[in-house]
C-alpha positions, 0 to 999 in steps of 0.5 A: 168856283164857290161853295156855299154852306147852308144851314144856321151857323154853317160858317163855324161849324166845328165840324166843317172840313177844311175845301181847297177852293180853286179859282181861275187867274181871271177871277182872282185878279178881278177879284183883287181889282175890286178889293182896291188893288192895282194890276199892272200892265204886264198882270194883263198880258198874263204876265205874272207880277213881281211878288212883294218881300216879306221881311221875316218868316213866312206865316202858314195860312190858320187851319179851318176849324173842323180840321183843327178840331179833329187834329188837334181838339178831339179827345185821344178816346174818341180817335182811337175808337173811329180807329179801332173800326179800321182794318190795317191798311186803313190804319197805316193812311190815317197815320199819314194824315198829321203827327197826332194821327201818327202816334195815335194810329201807331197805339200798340193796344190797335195793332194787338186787336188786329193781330189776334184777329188775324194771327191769334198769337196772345204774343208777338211772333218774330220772322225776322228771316226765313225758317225763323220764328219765335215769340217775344214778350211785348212789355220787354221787346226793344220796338215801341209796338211789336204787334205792327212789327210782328204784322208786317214780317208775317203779313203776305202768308195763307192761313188754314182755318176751316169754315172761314175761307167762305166767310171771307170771300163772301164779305169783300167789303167786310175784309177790303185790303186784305187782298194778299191773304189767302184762306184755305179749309184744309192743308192739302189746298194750301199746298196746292196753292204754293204749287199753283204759285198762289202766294210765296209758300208761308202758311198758318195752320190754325186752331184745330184737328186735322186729321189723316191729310196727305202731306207730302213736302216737296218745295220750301215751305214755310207752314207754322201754327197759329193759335193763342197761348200755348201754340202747340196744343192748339194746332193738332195735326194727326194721321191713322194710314200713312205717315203725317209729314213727310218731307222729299227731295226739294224741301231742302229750307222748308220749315215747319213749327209750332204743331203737334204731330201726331201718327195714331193709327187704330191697328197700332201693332200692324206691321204695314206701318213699319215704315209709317212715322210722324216725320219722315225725313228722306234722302236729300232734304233738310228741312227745320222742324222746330217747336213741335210736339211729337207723338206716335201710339204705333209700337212699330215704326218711330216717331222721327225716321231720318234716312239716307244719303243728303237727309239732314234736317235741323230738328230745334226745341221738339217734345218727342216722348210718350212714343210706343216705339223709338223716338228719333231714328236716325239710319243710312248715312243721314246726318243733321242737327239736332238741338234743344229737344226733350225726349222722354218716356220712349218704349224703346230708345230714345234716340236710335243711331245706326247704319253710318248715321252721323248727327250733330245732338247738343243740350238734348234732355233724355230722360225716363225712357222705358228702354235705353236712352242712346243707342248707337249700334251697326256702325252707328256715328254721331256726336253728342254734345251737353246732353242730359241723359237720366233715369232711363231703365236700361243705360243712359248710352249704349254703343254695339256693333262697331259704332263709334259715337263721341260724347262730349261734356254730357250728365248721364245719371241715375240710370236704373241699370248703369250709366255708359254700356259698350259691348259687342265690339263696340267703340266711341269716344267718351270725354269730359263727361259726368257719370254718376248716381247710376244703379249699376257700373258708370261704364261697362266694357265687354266682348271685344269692344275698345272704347275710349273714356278719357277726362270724365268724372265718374261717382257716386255710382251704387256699384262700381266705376268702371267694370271691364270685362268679357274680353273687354278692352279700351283706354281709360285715362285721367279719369276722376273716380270717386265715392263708388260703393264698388271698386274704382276700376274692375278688371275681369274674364280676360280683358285687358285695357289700357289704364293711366293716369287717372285719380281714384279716391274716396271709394267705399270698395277697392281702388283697382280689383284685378281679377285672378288671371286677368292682366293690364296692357298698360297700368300706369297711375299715382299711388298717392292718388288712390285712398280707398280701402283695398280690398 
């Protein structure tokens, strides 16, 4: 069937798309009679003719000329913005279309506008697998366009932004192909759609205050803020009743990120909010919070509660300061990781262990508390690894109570009162750690406790090294003191700890002062090793 074009000059329009023209057998035989061509006797029983070889390649048919022009000689310019009017979907067909489309469809400045639209991030976030997430820098990341990488690992999710899920239903032409997105106004609707099995469970939480929503996790979520720049400062999520998260047996790989939380109730002194925290961790879940900002303005309760037996969270790059009361609790045989947080400017502790708690907490920084920095106490476990531990007004770390913490290749300095305090029958085991600049003793060992304090460098200390007194006991080995304004190691009021192979030099007080009556278990040490002033 043959089309006609009408107009002057129809037949070299640049802009005449190219029309597959599909015609009978008949017609294209009868066609070639009239040209002058033979058909033989078998092209008229319908038997298709032997076709001719063609010595050499095969010549493609010359392309019309408006698909030439579009393909080949429309300006870059002109492409990109007919294609910076289409939405992803879209996109991604007119990439099939040639290899010039390809490229010009796959331009990282299209994909950028599409994903601020969408996500809001000013930098590519990265979800190469489940529960992790993080930004990356688009002029020094290995794939040529993070954007439409980063848009396709976070593309089937639900996004929580209120006053735009009505917009978006009610402009369908607007949005078309965007079927899979799903928009809720609060959090407590998205939670319901996971629970309905309305999509996989990804949220994003976008620019805004929410406040007091009842959130309580129970399956494996996935819930991530969604805003430009600073992800975390845009994205505030508050409660002034009842604790903002809490997580419950099921959230075993649920993941949350990027928000600040926040537990801010009016009455901030009620003892009904004893039990009301920011996070709250309960027994059998191990969720990851990562990157979030923490507070609470509640001087009972914490900040971060974790408690009971299977409650094991994996808790990564958190700000937990500025908090009324302790910031990370961690009680009833709870456990988890804890890695990369900076925890500071606490009324109480920083970071509170008790109960039978063991948690893993590597490179935390612990810094200014109002209080002590660590407190282990009540059988209290843990093992501490590369913490920063400083400027706190108490000491740096306290262990009481039978707790028995360990604490590994640490910084704990310049403490306005002392460095390590073990005391009330106290324990832990304190290895290779640097202990110095602290206001009071580096280390003090008193009533009944038997600590461990071995390979650590303790210096520079405006008081004493060591202090050990009231009973106290422990092990003190191939330790390097040094520059302490007091004595090296002092042993007082009936303590009696073992004290071997350690260096003790260049003091501006004694090396060893035993006081009157007090003795050694053990006193094994180098003489050549001690050049203080003996006092």
């Amino acid at each position: 069937m043959a089309i006609e074009e009408s107009g002057p000059g129809a037949q070299n329009s640049p802009y005449q798309l190219r029309r597959k023209t599909l015609l009978p057998k008949r017609t294209a035989a009868a066609a070639a009679t009239a040209s002058g061509a033979s058909t033989s006797s078998t092209e008229a029983f319908g038997h298709r003719a032997k076709r001719a070889r063609v010595s050499g390649k095969s010549h493609d048919l010359p392309a019309a000329p408006a698909e030439q022009y579009l393909q080949q000689k429309l300006p870059d310019e002109v492409v990109l913005k007919i294609f910076s009017y289409l939405l992803e979907q879209d996109l991604c067909q007119a990439a099939c279309v040639c290899k010039r489309f390809s490229q010009l469809a796959n331009d990282p400045i299209l994909w950028k506008r599409l994903y601020m639209e969408v996500f809001e991030y000013t930098r590519p976030m990265m979800h190469p697998e489940p529960g992790r997430f993080y930004q990356v820098s688009p002029e020094e990341h290995e794939h040529p366009n993070p954007w439409k990488e980063s848009f396709q690992q976070l593309y089937k999710g639900a996004h929580v932004k209120p006053g735009f899920a009505e917009h978006f239903y009610s402009n369908p032409g607007r949005y078309k192909g965007r079927e899979n997105m799903l928009y809720y106004d609060t959090i407590e609707d998205a939670l319901g759609g996971v629970q309905e099995a309305h999509f996989d469970g990804l949220i994003f939480v976008h620019s805004g205050i929410y406040t007091d929503e009842w959130i309580y996790i129970e399956s494996p979520i996935t819930m991530i803020g969604a805003a430009p720049n600073k992800v975390a400062d845009k994205v505030i999520i508050e409660n002034t009743r009842d604790s903002t998260f809490v997580f419950m047996e099921g959230s075993e790989d649920a993941y949350v990120g990027y928000m600040t939380i926040k537990f801010n109730p009016d009455d901030k002194s009620a003892q009904h909010h004893n039990a009301h925290h920011c996070l709250e961790i309960t027994v059998n879940c191990s969720p990851n919070i990562d990157h979030c900002v923490i507070r609470s303005t509640c001087t009972v309760g914490s900040a971060v509660c974790v408690s009971g037996q299977g409650a094991c969270p994996t808790i990564k790059h958190c700000n937990i300061s500025d908090c009324e009361n302790v910031g990370l609790y961690i009680t009833d045989h709870a456990q988890g990781i804890y890695e990369d947080n900076e925890i500071s400017n606490n009324a109480l502790a920083g970071i509170w262990v008790k109960n039978h708690g063991n948690p893993i907490i590597r490179r935390n920084h612990i810094h200014h508390g109002r209080d002590v920095g660590v407190f282990t106490f009540d059988h209290g476990m843990g093992y501490f690894e590369n913490c920063n531990i400083h400027r706190n007004r108490i000491a740096g770390f306290e262990v009481k109570a039978y707790a028995n913490p360990t604490v590994v290749r640490c910084e704990i300095h310049h403490g306005q009162t002392g460095g390590i305090y073990v005391h009330e029958k106290g324990r832990g085991q304190f290895i290779e750690n640097k202990i110095y600049a602290n206001n009071f003793a580096g280390v003090w060992i008193t009533s009944n406790s038997d600590p461990t304090i071995r390979g650590n460098a303790i210096f520079n200390g405006n008081q004493g090294g060591v202090y050990i007194f009231g009973d106290g006991r422990g092990l003190i080995e191939s330790n390097d003191i040094y520059g302490n304004a007091l004595a090296g190691i002092q042993i007082r009021t009936n303590s009696c700890p073992i004290v071997r192979h350690n260096k003790i030099h260049d003091g501006q007080h004694g090396g060893i002062y035993v006081l009157t009556q007090d003795i050694f278990s053990v006193f094994a040490f180098s003489y050549p090793n001690i050049s203080n002033q003996a006092k």
